[in-house]
C-alpha positions as CSV (number, residue, x, y, z in Angstrom):
1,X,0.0,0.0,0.0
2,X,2.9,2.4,0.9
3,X,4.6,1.6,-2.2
4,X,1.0,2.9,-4.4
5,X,0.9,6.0,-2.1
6,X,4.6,6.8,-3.7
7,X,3.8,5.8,-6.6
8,X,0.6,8.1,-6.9
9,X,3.3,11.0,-6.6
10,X,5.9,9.8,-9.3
11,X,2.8,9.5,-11.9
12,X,2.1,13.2,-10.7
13,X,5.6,14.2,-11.1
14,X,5.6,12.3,-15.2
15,X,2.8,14.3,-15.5
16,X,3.6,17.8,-14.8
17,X,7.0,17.1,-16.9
18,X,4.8,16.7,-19.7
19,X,2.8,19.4,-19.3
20,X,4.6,20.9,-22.9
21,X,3.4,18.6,-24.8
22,X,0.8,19.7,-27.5
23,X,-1.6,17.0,-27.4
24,X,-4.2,18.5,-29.1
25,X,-1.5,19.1,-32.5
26,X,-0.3,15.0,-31.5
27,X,-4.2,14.1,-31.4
28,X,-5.0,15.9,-34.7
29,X,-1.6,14.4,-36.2
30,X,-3.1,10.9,-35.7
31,X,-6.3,11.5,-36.7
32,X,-5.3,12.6,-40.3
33,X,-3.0,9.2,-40.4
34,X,-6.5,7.6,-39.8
35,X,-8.1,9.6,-42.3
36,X,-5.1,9.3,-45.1
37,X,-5.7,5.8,-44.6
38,X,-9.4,5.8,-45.5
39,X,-10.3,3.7,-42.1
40,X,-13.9,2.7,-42.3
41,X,-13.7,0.9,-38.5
42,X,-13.7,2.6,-35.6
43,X,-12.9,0.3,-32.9
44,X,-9.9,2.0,-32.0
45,X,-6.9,1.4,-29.4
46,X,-4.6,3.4,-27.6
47,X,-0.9,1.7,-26.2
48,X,0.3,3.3,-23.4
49,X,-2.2,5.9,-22.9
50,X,-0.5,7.7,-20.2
51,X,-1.9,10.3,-18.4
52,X,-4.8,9.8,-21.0
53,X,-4.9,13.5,-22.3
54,X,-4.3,12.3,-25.8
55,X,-7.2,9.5,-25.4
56,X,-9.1,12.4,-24.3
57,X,-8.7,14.4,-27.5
58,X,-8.8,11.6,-29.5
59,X,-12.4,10.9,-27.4
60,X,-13.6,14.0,-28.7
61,X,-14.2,12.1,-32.3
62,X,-13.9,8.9,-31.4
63,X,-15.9,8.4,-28.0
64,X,-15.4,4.4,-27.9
65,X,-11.9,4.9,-28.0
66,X,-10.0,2.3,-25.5
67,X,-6.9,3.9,-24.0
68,X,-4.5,1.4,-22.2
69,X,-1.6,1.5,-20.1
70,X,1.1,-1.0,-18.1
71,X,0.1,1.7,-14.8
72,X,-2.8,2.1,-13.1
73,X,-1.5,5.1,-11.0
74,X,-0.9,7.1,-14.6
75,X,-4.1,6.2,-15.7
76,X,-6.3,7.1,-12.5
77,X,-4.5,10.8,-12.5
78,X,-7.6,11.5,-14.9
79,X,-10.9,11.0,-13.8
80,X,-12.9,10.9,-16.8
81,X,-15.6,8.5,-18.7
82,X,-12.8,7.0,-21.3
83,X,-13.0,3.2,-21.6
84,X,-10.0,2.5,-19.6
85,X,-7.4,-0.9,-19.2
86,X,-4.8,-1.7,-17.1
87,X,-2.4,-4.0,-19.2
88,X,1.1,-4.6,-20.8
89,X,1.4,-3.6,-24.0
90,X,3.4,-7.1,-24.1
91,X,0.9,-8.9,-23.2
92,X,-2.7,-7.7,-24.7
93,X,-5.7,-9.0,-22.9
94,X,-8.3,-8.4,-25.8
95,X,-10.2,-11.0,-28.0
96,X,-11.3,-8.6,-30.6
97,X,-9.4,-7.1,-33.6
98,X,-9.2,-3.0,-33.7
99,X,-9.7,-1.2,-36.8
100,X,-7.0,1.0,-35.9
101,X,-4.2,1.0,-33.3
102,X,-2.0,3.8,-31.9
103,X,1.1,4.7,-29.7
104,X,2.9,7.5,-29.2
105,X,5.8,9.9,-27.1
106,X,8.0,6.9,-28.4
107,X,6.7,4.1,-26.2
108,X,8.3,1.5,-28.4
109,X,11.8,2.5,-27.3
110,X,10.8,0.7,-23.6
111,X,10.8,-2.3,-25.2
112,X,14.6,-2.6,-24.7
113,X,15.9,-5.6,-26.1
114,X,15.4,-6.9,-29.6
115,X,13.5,-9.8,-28.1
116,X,10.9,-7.8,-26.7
117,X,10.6,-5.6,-29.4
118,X,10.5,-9.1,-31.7
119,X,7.8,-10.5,-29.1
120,X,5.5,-7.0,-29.0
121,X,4.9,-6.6,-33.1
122,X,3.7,-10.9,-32.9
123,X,1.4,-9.7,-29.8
124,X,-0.3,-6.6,-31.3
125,X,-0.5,-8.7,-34.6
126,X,-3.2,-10.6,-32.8
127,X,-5.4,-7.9,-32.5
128,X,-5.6,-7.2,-36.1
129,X,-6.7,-8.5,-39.4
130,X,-5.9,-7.4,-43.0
131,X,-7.9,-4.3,-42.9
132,X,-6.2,-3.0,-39.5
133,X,-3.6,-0.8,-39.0
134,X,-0.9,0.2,-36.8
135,X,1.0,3.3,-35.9
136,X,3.5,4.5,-33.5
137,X,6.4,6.8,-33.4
138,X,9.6,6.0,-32.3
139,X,12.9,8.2,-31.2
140,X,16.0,7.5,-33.2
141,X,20.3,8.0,-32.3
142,X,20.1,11.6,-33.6
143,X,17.2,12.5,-31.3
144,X,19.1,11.4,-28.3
145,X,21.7,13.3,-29.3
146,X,20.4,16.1,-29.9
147,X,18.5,16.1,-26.4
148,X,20.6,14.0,-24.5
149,X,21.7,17.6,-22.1
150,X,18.2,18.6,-22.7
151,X,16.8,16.6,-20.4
152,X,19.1,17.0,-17.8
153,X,16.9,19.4,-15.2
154,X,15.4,19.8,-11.4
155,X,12.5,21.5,-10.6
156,X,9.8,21.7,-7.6
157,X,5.9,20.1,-8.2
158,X,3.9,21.4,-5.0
159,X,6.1,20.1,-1.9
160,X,7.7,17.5,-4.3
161,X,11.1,18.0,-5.7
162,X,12.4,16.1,-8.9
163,X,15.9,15.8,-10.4
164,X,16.3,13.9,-13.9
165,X,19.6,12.7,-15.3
166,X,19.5,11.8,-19.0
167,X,22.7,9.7,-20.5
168,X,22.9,7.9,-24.0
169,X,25.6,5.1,-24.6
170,X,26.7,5.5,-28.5
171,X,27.9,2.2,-27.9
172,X,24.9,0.0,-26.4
173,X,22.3,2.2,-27.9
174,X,20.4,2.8,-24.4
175,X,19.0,6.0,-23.6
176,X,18.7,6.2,-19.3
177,X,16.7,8.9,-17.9
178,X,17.3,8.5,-14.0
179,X,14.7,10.3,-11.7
180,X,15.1,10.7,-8.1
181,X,11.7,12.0,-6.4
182,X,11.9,13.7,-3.0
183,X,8.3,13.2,-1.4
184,X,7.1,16.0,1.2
185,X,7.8,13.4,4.2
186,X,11.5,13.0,3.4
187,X,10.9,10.1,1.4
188,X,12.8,9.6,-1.8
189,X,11.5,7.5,-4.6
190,X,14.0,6.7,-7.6
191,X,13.2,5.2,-10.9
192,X,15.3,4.6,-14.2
193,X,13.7,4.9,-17.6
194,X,15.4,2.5,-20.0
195,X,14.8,2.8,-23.5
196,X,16.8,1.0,-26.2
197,X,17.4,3.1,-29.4
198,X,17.3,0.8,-32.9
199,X,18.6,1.5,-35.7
200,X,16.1,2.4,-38.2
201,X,16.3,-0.1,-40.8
202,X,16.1,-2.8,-37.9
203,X,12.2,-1.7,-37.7
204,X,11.1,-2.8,-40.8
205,X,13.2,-6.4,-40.5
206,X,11.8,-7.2,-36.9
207,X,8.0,-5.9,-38.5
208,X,8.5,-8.3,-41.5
209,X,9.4,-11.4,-39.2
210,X,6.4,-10.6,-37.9
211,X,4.5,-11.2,-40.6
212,X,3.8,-7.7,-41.3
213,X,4.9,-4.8,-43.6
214,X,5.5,-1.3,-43.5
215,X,2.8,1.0,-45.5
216,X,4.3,4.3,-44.8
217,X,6.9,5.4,-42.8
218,X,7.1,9.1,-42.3
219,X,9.2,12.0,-40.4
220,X,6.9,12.2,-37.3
221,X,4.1,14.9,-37.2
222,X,4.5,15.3,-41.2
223,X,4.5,13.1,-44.4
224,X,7.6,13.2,-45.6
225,X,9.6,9.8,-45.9
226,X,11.8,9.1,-42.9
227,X,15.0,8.2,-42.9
228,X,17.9,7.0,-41.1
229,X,19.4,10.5,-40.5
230,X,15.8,11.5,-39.1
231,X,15.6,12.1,-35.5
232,X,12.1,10.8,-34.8
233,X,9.6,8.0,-37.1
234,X,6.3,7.5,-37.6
235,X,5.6,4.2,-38.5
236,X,2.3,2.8,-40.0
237,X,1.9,-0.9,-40.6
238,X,0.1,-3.7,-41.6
239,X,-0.5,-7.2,-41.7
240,X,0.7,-9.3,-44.7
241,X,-2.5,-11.3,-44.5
């Protein structure tokens, strides 16, 4: 029970770090990849919804919407009438296939070792058929570079203090954002945020052993075609069959 009480305050802490973000652009962004892709479903699935702000936009449209995430603390921050599941993106409870299937803010990169990564695209392949698709963005070596110092930073939230250390390894490919949480009672709560960072071509080899294929694959929040030298992608795939 203690360790939910401290857990309630990182979520809070996650949250008001993100409190840049533009989800109403992100929301709108994914809603034109749904409508590029002339989608006729609408049973629609969000993967590591997060503090659900995006599912709420996203809501607006598509009121059915099911937003999901691995924590239950992150997704009781909002109190809101969204269909809402607590579950592993690795491990998808669902016996229905979605029409269309979203993730964003790079979730992928959690999946840190190419077996997990391998394991996740034959998971979310069993919640679609040939008409589904599947998008997600993911953060590539020059983005980490780029914002590596960045994300070094300290700040206050209420009576909570936060301090974030942010390191890449060029050499392992693992990009560690360290946060240590001091609680109001003295308490400190630390967590490490390990994402791996693939190389870009090593998507579309893991997605075709999957049995799927890449239909686009663009420079996230446009529709130009991403590259390697591109610091963030926004894949959209299918199944082969």
């Amino acid at each position: 029970m203690q360790q939910n009480k401290e857990y309630k305050y990182v979520a809070k802490i996650y949250n008001y770090l993100m409190r840049s973000v533009d989800y109403e652009h992100w929301a709108q962004y994914i809603l034109s990849i749904y409508d590029l892709l002339e989608i006729k479903g609408e049973n629609i699935l969000e993967l590591a919804a997060g503090n659900l702000k995006l599912a709420e936009k996203i809501a607006v449209r598509f009121p059915q919407v099911i937003a999901s995430d691995i924590s239950l603390e992150m997704l009781k921050l909002n109190d809101n009438n969204l269909n809402k599941i607590c579950c592993s993106m690795e491990q998808l409870p669902f016996k229905i296939n979605f029409d269309y299937i979203y993730s964003t803010f790079d979730s992928l990169n959690y999946l840190n070792s190419e077996d997990k990564l391998k394991n996740f695209f034959l998971e979310i392949s069993t919640v679609m058929n040939g008409d589904s698709y599947f998008t997600f963005d993911v953060s590539l070596e020059k983005n980490s570079l780029k914002h590596e110092k960045r994300l070094n930073r300290k700040g206050k939230f209420g009576n909570i203090k936060y301090i974030q250390k942010s390191e890449y390894d060029k050499n392992s490919k693992i990009h560690l954002n360290h946060f240590k949480i001091m609680l109001e009672d003295g308490r400190i709560v630390e967590e490490i945020h390990k994402q791996k960072i693939y190389d870009f071509d090593y998507y579309f080899e893991v997605i075709d052993d999957a049995g799927m294929y890449v239909a686009h694959c663009f420079e996230t929040f446009t529709y130009e075609n991403a590259n390697e030298n591109s610091e963030r992608a926004q894949f959209i795939i299918k199944r082969k069959n």
